[in-house]
N, C-alpha and C positions, 0 to 999 in steps of 0.2 A: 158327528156328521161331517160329511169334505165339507169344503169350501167351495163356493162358485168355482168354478174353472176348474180346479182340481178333481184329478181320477178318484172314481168312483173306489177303489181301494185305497184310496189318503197318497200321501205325498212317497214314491219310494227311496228307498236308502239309494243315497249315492245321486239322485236330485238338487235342484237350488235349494229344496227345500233341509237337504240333509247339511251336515259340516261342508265346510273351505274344502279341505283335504277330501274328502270322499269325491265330491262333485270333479276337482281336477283330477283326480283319479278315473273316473269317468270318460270325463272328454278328453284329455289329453291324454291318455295310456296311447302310445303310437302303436306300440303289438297289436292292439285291441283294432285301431283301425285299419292296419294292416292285414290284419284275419279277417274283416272282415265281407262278405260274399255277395251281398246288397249294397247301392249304391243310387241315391235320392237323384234324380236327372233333377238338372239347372231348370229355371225360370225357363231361358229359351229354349230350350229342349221340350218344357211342356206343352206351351204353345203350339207345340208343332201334333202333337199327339196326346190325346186324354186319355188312352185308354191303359197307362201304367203310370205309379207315379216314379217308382223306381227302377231300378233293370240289377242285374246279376253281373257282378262283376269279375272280371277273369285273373286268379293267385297270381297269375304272372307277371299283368300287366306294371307296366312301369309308375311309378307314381308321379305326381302331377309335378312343374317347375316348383319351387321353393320349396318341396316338403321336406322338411324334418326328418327323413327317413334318413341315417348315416348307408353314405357309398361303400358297403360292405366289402363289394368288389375289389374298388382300389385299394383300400386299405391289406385286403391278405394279397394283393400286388406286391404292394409296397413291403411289405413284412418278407415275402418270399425271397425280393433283393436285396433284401441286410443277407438273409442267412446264407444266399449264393454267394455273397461280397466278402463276408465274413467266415467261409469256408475256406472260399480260395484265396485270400488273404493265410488263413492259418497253415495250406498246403505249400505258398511259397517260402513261409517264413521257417517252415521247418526243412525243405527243399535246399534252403541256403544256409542256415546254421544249424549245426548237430542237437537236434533237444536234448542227448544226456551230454554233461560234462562234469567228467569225475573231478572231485576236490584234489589235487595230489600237493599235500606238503615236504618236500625232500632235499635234502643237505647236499652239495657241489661236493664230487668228488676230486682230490688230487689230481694233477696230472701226469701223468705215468709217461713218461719221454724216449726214445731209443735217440743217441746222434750217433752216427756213423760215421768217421771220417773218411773219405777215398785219397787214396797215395795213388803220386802219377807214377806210368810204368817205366818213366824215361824223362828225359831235360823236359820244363814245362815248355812249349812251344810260343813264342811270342809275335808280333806284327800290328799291323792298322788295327783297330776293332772292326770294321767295315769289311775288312777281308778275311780276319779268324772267321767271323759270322758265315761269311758267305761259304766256309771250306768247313762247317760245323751242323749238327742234324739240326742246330736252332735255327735255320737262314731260314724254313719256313713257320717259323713261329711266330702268333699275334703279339705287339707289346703291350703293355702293360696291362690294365684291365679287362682289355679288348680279349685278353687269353685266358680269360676265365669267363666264360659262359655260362648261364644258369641254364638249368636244363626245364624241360615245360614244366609248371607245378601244377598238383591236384590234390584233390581234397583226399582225405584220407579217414578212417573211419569216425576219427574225435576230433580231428583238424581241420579247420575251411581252407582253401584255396589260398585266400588273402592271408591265413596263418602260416602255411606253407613257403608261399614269397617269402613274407617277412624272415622267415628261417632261412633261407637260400640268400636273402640278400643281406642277412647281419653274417653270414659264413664268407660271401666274399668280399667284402668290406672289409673285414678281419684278414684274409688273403692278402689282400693289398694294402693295408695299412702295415701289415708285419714281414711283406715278402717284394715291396712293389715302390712304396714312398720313400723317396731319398734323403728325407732327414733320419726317418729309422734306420734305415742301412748305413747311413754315416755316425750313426751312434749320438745326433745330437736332439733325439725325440724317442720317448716309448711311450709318451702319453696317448699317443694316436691308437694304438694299440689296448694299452689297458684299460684305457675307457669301455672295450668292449666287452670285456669280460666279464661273466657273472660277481659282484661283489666278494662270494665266497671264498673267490683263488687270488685274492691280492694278494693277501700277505704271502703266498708263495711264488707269485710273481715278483714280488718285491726282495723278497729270500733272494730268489736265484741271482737277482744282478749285484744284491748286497754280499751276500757269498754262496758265489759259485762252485757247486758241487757235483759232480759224478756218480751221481748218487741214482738217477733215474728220475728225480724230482727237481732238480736244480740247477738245468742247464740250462742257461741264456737262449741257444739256439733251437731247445723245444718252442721256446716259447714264438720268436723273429728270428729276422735273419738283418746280423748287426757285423759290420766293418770296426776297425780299431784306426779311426782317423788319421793319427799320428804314421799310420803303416800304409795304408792303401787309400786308394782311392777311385771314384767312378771317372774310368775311361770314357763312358759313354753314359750315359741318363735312361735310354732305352732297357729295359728290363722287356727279354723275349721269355714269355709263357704260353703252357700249353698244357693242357690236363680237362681234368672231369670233376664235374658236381653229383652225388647224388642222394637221393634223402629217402627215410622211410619211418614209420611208428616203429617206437621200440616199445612200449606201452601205453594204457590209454593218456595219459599226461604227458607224455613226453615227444617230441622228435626228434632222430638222428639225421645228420647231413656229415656225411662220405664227402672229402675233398682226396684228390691226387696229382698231383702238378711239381712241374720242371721249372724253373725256372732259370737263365740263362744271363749272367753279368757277364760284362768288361770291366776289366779294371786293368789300376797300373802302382806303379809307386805312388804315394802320397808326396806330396810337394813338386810334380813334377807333372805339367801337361805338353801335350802332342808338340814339338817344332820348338822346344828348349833342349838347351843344354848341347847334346852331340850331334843334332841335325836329325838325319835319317834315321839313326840309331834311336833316338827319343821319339818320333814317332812308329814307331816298330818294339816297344814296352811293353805295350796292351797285350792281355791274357785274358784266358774266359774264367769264370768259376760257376758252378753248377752246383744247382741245390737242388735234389727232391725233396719233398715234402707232403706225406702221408697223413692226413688231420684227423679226429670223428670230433665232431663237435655234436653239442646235446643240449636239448632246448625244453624246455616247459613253462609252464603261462604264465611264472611270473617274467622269466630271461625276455620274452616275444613282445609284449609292450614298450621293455626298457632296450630294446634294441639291442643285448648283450646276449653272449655265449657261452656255455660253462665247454672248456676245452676236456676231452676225455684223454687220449692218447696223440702223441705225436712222434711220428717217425720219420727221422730225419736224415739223408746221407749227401754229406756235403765234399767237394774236393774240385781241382788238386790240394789236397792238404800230408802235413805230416804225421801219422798216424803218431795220436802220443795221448794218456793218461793223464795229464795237468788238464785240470778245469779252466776254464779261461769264459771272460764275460763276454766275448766278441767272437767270429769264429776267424782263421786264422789260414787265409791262402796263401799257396804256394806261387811266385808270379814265374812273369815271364825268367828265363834261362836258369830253373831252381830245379830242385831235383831232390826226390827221397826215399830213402828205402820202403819196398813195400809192404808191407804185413797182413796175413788174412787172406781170404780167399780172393781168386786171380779173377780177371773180366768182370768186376763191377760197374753197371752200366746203368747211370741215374736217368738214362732218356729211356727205360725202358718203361713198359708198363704193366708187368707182372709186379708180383707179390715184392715187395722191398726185399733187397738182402739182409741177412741177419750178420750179426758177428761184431765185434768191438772196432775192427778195421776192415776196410776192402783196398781193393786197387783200381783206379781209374780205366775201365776199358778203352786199350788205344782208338778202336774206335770211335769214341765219345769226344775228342781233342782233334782239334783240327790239327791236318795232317799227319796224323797219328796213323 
């Protein structure tokens, strides 16, 4: 039989009268009070009207301050701004670096060299360096570095922008350490130089100056452009150049950078500066020499870190000089009042900028020589 107070069918499950766990199961199930559709009006509220105890409550309605009900809302707010954050995050980061980048592991090729000497057509012409200059196609040429311009970089399909620089600017850095710095040209530096080269082609950089060959591999002046101190010397410091950069994928691991550039010395005797010796005549020594210089340089992701270049080919046609067959470690101008038989095809002209001449010797286009 119940007990006083208790329902006429005993005590039910899930009552005080049942387990801990069932009973809060019960009351606090928040679903369960959330469902549900009746809702017991307060003390004041009955007061006010007897005739219901409770009213019907509306699924919509908001739940009261402090409930327990988690802010569902905010929460898939929140969750929507990671995935927007984290999308466009993932879109710029691949926007700016290439997601594929092939492994490429591959050996420094030789460098395959052409030098060309030019023979003048006539007595080398001498005077001021200030006035050869001015009577020469170099007088409007920028000096030294200033004459190597990098051209705009872009990204390219396996290379970023900033990889692209960095190639353009280990190419002229290498320009100007081997065509431009006047310890290199006086023959009392090539460290400036080989620092930049890919590890692979030392010892054949080191070959050429250890013995020099004619061979296509092993000429000095593929590599710089070097004076024989004891012989010559710089009239002027000013190195005028003028030429182009230009770079492209040769495969997915690799970039090429195109160099083409003139570049325009003074010089004179060695031992011998402006306003010694004969007066007038000593300052009137000074001669020009001219070098082109045809590069491809080739780059891949290890070269682009270490800021070096593996050199491909270089073509080189240097003069006034003596057209001659002896290798020699320095290259070997003809100065002021010299003169040498020509050999090879006629009007070789190093200020131009078509395709280099081919041939073992050329001739100095009178053109090309002040007053010529």
């Amino acid at each position: 039989m119940a007990a006083r107070g208790d329902p006429p069918e005993g005590t039910p499950e899930g009552t005080p009268g049942g387990g801990d766990d069932e009973y809060r199961s019960v009351v606090f199930d928040e679903s369960f009070v959330r469902a549900a559709r009746l809702q017991e009006f307060s003390a004041k509220e009955r007061m006010g009207d007897h005739s219901h105890a409770v009213r019907r409550r509306d699924p919509a309605e908001k739940p009261a301050a402090g409930s327990l009900t988690p802010r569902r809302g905010s929460l898939q707010v929140l969750l929507l701004v990671l995935v927007i954050a984290v999308a466009f995050g993932t879109a710029v980061y691949v926007g700016v670096r290439p997601p594929y980048r092939p492994a490429v592991t591959r050996s420094a090729e030789p460098l395959r060299m052409t030098v060309i000497p030019l023979a003048p057509a006539g007595v080398v012409p001498g005077d001021d360096p200030e006035r050869l200059l001015r009577q020469s196609p170099a007088a409007k040429f920028p000096t030294g570095a200033s004459g190597i311009p990098l051209p705009l970089a872009r990204r390219t399909p396996h290379f970023t922008e900033n990889e692209v620089m960095t190639a353009l600017t280990t190419a002229k850095d290498y320009l100007v350490a081997s065509s431009v710095d006047p310890d290199v040209l006086t023959g009392a530096e090539r460290l400036p130089v080989r620092s930049l080269l890919d590890p692979q082609q030392l010892a054949q950089f080191d070959a050429s100056f250890a013995d020099p060959a004619d061979d296509g591999r092993h000429a000095p002046a593929g590599w710089l452009v070097r004076f024989d101190p004891e012989k010559v010397a710089l009239a002027d410091s000013a190195v005028h150049v003028r030429g182009t950069l230009r770079f492209a994928e040769s495969t997915p691991g690799t970039i090429d950078v195109m160099s083409d550039h003139t570049f325009v010395y003074a010089l004179r005797p060695a031992g011998r500066s402006a306003g010694e010796g004969e007066g007038e005549k000593a300052k009137r020594d000074a001669s020009l020499f001219t070098v082109r210089r045809t590069l491809h340089f080739r780059f891949d992701r290890d070269d682009l870190p270490g800021h070096r270049a593996e050199l491909l080919t270089s073509h080189v046609q240097a003069g006034p000089q003596a057209c001659s067959t002896e290798a020699s470690s320095t290259l070997t101008p003809l100065l002021a009042g010299a003169r040498a038989k020509p050999a090879g095809p006629a009007g070789t002209d190093p200020y131009a900028t078509g395709p280099p001449t081919a041939g073992l010797c050329g001739v100095l286009d009178s053109g090309a020589q002040p007053g010529g």
